[in-house]
LOFINU-250692 format. One record per residue (C-alpha): x, y, z; residue in three letters. Coordinates in steps of 0.001 Angstrom, whole numbers, padded with zeros to 6 digits, always signed. Example, Ala and Ser with C-alpha at 12.3 -4.5 7.8 and 13.67 -1.06 7.14 Angstrom:
BEGIN
+012300-004500+007800ALA +013670-001060+007140SER 
end
This chain:
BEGIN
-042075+203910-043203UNK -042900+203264-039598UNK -040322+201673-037347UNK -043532+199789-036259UNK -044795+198178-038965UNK -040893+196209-039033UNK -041022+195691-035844UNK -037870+194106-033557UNK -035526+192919-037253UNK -033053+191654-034369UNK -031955+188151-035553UNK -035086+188002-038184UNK -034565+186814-041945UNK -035714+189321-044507UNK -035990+189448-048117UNK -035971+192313-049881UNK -037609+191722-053280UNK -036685+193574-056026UNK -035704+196327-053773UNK -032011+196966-054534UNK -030124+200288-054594UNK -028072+200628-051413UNK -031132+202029-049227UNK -033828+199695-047583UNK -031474+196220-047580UNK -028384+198115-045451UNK -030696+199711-043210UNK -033171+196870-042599UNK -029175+195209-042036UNK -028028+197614-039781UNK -031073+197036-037737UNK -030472+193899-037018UNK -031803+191532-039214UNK -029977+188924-041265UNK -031025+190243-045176UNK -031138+188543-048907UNK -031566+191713-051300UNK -033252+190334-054331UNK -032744+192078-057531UNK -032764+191878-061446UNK -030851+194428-061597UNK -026433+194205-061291UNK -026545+197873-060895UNK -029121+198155-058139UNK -027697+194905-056425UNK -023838+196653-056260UNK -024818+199443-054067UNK -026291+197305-051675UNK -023077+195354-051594UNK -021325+198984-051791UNK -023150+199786-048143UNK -022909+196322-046746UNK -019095+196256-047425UNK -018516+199672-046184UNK -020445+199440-042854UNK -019987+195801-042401UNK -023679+194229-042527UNK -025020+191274-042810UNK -026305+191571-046330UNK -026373+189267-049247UNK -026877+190138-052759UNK -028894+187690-055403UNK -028870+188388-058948UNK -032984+187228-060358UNK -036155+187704-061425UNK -038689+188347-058550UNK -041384+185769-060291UNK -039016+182761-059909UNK -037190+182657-055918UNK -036713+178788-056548UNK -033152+179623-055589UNK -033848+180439-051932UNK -035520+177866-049642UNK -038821+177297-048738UNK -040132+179169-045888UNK -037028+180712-045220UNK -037645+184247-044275UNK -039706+185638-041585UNK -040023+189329-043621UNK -040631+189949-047201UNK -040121+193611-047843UNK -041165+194172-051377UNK -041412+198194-052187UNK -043007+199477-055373UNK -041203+197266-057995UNK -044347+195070-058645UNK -045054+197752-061441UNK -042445+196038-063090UNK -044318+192639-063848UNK -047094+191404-066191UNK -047669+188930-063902UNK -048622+190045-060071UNK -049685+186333-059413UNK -046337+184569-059723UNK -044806+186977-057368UNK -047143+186235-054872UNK -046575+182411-055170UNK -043147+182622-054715UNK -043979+184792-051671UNK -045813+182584-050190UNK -043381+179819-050396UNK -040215+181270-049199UNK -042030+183108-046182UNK -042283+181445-042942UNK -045675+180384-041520UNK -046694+183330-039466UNK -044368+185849-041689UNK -045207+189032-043027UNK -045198+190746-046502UNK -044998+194128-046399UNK -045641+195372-050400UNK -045765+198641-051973UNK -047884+200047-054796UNK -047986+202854-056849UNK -051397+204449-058216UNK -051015+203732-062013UNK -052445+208010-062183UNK -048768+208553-061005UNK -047595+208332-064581UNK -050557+210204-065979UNK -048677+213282-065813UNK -045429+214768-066764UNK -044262+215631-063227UNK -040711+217230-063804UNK -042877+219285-066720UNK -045236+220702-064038UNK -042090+221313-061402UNK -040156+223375-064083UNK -043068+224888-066037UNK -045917+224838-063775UNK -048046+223043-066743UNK -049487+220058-065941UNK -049323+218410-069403UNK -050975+214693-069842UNK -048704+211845-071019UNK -049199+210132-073623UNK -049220+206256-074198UNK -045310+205621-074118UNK -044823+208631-071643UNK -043843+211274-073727UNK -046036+214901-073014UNK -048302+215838-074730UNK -048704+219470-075032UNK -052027+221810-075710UNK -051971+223107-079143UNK 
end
């Protein structure tokens, strides 16, 4: 992404929703900002405390479920960075509630999507094979006959 769209993260408050795995928490950290990662996930969450640890950050790692923040403050953050994980959840308009209450008037949200024609494919299928083979319902390949 574009150093611009973050603009100056000196001193700012960011929340990084559902966006653990040791990658856009430390470095959003190591630019300067002050940073809650957000995560369901224990696994995801340790290697963002992993990072912090090891290069001293000013990170902080929440174990929860990105439709219900009631454990962080009302308009508390300045930045909500909240990559590609909304796939995850039935429910889009619960997330975006509790967005709107923990960010700051005059914050930002700065979400990710993925086209749902992403999965419409078997990918590693058409890297090995060259085939591009259509998934099925659950995601398994289906192949021609």
């Amino acid at each position: 992404m574009p150093k611009a769209w973050f603009g100056d993260l000196r001193g700012q408050r960011v929340l990084c929703l559902a966006s653990g795995g040791g990658q856009q928490a430390p470095i959003l950290a190591a630019a300067g900002a002050t940073v809650v990662s957000f995560d369901l996930s224990e696994e995801q969450l340790r290697k963002d405390q992993l990072v912090a640890e090891r290069d001293r950050l000013d990170l902080r790692c929440v174990r929860g479920d990105m439709t219900d923040l009631s454990c962080l403050a009302a308009a508390s953050f300045d930045l909500i960075f909240h990559p590609v994980s909304n796939v995850f959840v039935p429910d889009l308009a619960s997330v975006w509630r509790e967005c709107h209450r923990v960010v700051r008037p005059g914050g930002a949200v700065l979400a990710g999507f993925m086209n749902p024609a992403m999965f419409l494919f078997d990918h590693n299928e058409a890297e090995s094979t060259g085939q591009l083979l259509a998934n099925s319902g659950c995601l398994t390949p289906t192949r021609p006959a």
